[in-house]
C-alpha positions as a printed NumPy array, in Angstrom:
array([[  1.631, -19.205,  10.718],
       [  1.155, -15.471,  11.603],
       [  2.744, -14.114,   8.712],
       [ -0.029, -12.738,   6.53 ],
       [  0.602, -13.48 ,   2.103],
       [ -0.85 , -10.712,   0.078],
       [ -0.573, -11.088,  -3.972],
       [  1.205,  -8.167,  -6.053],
       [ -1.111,  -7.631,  -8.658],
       [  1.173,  -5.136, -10.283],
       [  2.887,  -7.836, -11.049],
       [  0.387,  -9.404, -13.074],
       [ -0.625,  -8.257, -16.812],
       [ -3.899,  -7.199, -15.992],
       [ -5.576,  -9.937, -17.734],
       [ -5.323, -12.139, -15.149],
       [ -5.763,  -9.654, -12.505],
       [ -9.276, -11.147, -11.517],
       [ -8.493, -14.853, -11.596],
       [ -5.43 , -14.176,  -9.323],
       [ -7.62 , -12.9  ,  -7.242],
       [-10.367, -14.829,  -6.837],
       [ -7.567, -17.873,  -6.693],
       [ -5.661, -16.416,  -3.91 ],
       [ -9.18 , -15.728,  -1.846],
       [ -9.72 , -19.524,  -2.231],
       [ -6.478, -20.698,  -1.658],
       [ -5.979, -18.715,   1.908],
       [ -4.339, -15.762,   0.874],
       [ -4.715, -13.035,   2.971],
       [ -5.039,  -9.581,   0.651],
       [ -4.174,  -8.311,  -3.031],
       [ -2.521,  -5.21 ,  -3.541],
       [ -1.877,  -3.068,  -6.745],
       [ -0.011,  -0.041,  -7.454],
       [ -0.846,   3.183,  -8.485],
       [ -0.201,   6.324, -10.311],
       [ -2.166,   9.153, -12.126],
       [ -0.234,   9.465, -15.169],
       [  3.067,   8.082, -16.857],
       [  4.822,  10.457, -18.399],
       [  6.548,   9.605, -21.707],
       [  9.456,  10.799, -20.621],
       [ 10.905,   9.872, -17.297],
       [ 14.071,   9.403, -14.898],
       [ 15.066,   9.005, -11.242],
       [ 13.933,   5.224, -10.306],
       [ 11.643,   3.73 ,  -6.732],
       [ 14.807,   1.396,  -6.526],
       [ 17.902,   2.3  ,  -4.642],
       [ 20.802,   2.418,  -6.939],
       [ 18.809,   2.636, -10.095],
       [ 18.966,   5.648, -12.411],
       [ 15.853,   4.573, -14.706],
       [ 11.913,   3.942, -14.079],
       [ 11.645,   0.548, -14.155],
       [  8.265,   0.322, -16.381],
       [  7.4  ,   1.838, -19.386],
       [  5.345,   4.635, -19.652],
       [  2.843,   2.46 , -21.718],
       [  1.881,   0.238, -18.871],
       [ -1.722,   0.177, -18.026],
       [ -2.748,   2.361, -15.026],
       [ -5.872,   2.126, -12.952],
       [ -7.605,   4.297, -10.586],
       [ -6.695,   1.948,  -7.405],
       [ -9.483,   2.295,  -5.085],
       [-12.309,   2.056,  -8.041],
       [-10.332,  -1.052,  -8.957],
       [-10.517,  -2.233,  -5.543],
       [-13.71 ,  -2.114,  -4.853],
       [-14.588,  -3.948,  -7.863],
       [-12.247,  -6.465,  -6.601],
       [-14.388,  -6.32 ,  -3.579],
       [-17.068,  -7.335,  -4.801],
       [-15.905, -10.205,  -6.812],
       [-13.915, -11.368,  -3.852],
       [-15.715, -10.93 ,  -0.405],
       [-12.435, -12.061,   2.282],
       [ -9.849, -10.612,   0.694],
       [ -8.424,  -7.117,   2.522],
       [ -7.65 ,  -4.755,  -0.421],
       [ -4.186,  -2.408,  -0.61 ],
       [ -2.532,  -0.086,  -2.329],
       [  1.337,  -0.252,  -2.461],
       [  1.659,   2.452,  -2.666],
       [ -1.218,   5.437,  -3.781],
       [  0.513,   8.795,  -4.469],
       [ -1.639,  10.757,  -1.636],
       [  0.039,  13.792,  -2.347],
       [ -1.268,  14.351,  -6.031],
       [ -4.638,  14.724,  -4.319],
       [ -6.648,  17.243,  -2.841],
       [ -7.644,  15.317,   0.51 ],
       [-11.087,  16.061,   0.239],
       [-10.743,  13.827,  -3.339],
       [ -8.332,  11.001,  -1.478],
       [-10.52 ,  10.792,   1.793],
       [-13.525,   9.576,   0.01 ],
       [-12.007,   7.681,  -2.317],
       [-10.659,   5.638,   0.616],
       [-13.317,   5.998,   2.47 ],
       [-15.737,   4.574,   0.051],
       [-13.319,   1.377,  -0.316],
       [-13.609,   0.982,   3.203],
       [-17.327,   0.646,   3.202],
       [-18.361,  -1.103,   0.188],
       [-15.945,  -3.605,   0.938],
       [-17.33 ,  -3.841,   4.459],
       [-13.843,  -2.623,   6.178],
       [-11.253,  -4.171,   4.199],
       [ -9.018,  -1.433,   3.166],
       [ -5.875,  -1.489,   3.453],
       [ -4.06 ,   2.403,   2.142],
       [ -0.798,   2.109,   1.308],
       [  0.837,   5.441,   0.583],
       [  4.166,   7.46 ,  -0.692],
       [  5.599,  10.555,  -1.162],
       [  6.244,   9.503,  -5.391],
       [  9.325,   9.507,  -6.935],
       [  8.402,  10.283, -10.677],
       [  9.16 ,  13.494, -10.606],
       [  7.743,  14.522, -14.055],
       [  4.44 ,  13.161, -13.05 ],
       [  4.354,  16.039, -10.548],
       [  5.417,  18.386, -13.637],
       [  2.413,  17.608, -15.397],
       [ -0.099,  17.808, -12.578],
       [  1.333,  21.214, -12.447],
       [  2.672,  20.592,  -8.613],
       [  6.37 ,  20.982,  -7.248],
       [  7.891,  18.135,  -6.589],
       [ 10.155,  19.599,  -3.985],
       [  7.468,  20.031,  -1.859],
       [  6.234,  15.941,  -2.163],
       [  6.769,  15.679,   1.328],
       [  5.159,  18.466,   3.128],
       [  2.46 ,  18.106,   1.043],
       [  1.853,  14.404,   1.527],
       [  1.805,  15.082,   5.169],
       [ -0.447,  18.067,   5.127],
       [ -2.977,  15.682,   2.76 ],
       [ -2.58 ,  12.813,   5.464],
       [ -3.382,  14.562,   8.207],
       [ -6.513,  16.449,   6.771],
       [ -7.775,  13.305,   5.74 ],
       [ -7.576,  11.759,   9.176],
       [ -9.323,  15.125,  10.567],
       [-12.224,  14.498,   7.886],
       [-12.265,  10.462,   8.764],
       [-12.918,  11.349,  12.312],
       [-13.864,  14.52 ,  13.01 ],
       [-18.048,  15.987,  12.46 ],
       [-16.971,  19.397,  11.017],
       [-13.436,  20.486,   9.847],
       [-11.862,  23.534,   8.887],
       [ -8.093,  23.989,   7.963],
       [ -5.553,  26.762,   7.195],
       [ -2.029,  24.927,   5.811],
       [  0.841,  25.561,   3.33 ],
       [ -0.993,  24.075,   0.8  ],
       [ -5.01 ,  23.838,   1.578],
       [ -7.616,  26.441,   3.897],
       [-11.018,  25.53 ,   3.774],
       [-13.683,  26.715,   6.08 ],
       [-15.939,  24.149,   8.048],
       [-17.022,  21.163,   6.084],
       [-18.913,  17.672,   7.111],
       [-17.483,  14.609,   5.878],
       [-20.046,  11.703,   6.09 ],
       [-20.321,   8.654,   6.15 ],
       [-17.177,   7.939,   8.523],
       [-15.115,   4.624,   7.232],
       [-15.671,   1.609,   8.407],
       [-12.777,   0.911,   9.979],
       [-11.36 ,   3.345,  12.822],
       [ -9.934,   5.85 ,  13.691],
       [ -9.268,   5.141,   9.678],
       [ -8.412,   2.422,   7.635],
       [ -5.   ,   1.546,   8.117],
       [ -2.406,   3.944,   6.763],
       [  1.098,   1.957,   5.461],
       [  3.784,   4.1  ,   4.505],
       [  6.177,   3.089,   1.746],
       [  9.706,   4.179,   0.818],
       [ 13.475,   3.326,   1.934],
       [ 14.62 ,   7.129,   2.643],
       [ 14.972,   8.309,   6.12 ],
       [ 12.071,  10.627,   5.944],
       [  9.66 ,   7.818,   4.675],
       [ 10.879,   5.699,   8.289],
       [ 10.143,   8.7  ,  10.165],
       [  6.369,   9.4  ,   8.07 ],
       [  5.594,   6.02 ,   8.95 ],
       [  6.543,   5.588,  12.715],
       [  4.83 ,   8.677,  13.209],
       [  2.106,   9.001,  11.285],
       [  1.458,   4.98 ,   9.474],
       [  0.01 ,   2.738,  10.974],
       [  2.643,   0.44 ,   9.08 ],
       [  5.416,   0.408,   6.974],
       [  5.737,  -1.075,   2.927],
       [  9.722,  -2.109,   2.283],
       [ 10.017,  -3.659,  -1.423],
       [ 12.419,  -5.98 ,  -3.246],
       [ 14.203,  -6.642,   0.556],
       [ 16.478,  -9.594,   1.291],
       [ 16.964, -10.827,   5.077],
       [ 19.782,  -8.899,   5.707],
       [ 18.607,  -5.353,   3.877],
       [ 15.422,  -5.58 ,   5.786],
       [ 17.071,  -5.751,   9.224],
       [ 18.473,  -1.927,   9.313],
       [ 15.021,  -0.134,   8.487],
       [ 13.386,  -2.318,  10.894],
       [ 15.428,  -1.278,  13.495],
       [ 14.859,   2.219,  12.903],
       [ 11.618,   1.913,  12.87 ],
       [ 11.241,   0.436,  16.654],
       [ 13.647,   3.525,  17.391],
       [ 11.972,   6.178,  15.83 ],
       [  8.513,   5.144,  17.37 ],
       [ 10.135,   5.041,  20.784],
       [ 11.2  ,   8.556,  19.866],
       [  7.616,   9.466,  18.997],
       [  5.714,   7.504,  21.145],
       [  4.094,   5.437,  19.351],
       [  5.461,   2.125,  19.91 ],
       [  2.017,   0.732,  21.837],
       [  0.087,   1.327,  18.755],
       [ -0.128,  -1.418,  16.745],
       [  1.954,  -1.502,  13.449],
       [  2.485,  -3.786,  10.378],
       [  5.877,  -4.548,   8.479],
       [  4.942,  -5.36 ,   4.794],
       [  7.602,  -6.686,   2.924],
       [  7.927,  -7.465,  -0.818],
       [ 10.439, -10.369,  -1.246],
       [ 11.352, -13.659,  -3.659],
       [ 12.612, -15.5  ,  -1.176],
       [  9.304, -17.581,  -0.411],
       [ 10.497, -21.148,   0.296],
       [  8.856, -22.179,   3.56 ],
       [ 12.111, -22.012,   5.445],
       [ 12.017, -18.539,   4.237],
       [  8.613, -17.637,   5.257],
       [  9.498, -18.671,   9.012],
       [ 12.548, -16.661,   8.859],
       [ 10.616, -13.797,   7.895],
       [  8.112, -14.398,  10.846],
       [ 11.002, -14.237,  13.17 ],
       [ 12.494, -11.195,  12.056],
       [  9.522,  -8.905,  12.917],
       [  7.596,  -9.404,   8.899],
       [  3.807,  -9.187,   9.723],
       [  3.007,  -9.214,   5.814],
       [  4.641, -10.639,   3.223],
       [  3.764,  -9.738,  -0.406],
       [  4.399, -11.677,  -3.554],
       [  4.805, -12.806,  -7.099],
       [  5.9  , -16.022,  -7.343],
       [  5.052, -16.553, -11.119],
       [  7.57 , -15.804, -13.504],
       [  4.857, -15.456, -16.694],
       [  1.283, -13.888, -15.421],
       [ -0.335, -17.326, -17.437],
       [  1.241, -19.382, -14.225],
       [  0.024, -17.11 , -12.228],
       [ -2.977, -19.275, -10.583],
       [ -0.769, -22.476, -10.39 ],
       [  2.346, -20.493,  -8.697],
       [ -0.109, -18.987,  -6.226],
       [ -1.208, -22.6  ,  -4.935],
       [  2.356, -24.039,  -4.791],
       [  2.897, -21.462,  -2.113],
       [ -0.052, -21.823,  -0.509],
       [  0.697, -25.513,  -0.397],
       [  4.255, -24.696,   1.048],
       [  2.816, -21.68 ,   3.531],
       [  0.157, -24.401,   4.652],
       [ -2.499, -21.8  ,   3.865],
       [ -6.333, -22.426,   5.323],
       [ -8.126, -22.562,   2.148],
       [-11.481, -20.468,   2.301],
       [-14.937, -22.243,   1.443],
       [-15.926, -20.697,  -2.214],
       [-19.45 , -21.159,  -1.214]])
């Protein structure tokens, strides 16, 4: 099987972040993936889900700074590629974001994987003091200094929202031009961010049929760019995980499926080995 399984540790309390982890590894799974943001507010609306009104976690739940989280991960689990689905890149200056990813990238020996999104909390953009209107330029001013400083000996920029004079940016990652960049989101402008400027695109909570539409205008709008000979990964959260399913999702395009297929985080371990059971996973050597 080509399809690639990467755990939603999200999903997980974080208790049992580490043995999920360090399970999946063993069992054959291919990444782990947590999400990310830099401060709940207490009070919030809008909703990542189409057709919700209301965040759908509380603004209790425990937060982490993803790639320092990662890269302990990466220690404790050596095969594993390491994701974030998806890292609010616009709350950042780029100079902090590029070496944050960049140092994931090479204490983990290349295994970054950067999910990223324009944010839809709107009040968490209030309380860094940013306008949230402005999400999306801003992500894609961010993204595209980065990739100057991953690549590039000496950089100097003048944009809407950053000027610097020349600065070095060493080491380079790992990984390159740059560890792979996955856009997330449903709307039309997160398509077009990713078939022009991802190397990959994050669709959650899809079903067969929902999936098929954004897929398709993805292979458009990288014809219309021209970037259809790069290469480019479709990342899909789903339930539907039976190994029926999992072919079905090979054959519609799905390069990456990622999952939760416990329904309490103490199953957690188990659930993770009935589907690597039913994926016929290759389960790695713990020595």
């Amino acid at each position: 099987m080509r399809l690639k399984l990467g755990i939603v540790l999200g999903a997980l309390n974080p208790y049992f972040h580490l043995a999920a982890a360090e399970a999946g590894e063993a069992l054959g799974y291919e990444s782990v993936w947590i999400p990310e943001h830099l401060v709940l507010p207490v009070q919030m609306s809008r909703s990542p889900l189409a057709g919700k009104e209301h965040p759908p976690v509380p603004p209790t739940t425990p937060v982490f700074d993803a790639f320092a989280y990662l890269a302990f991960l990466a220690g404790r689990c050596p095969s594993l590629r390491l994701g974030t689905h998806v890292y609010n890149l616009g709350l950042r200056h780029p100079f902090i974001a590029a070496r944050a990813i960049q140092t994931l990238d090479l204490v983990s020996g290349g295994r970054a994987e950067v999910g990223i999104g324009a944010s839809w909390l709107e009040e968490e953009w209030i309380a860094a003091g940013l306008d949230f209107k402005t999400r999306g330029r801003r992500l894609d001013e961010t993204l595209a200094v980065c990739k100057r400083l991953w690549t590039e000996p000496e950089v100097a920029h003048s944009g809407e929202f950053f000027s610097f004079d020349a600065v070095a940016f060493e080491p380079k990652p790992i990984q390159q031009p740059w560890p792979p960049i996955i856009v997330g989101g449903e709307s039309s402008a997160a398509l077009r961010r990713a078939a022009r400027d991802g190397d990959g695109w994050i669709g959650m909570g899809h079903t067969f049929e929902s999936v098929v539409e954004p897929i398709k205008k993805l292979h458009s709008l990288r014809e219309e760019f021209g970037t259809v000979e790069k290469p480019f990964q479709i990342c899909i959260g789903s339930k539907e995980l039976s190994r029926g399913d999992l072919a079905r999702w090979e054959d519609i395009g799905v390069t990456r499926l990622l999952v939760a297929p416990w329904r309490k985080s103490a199953e957690a371990v188990d659930s993770l080995a009935r589907l690597a059971n039913e994926a016929e996973l290759q389960p790695r050597s713990t020595n």
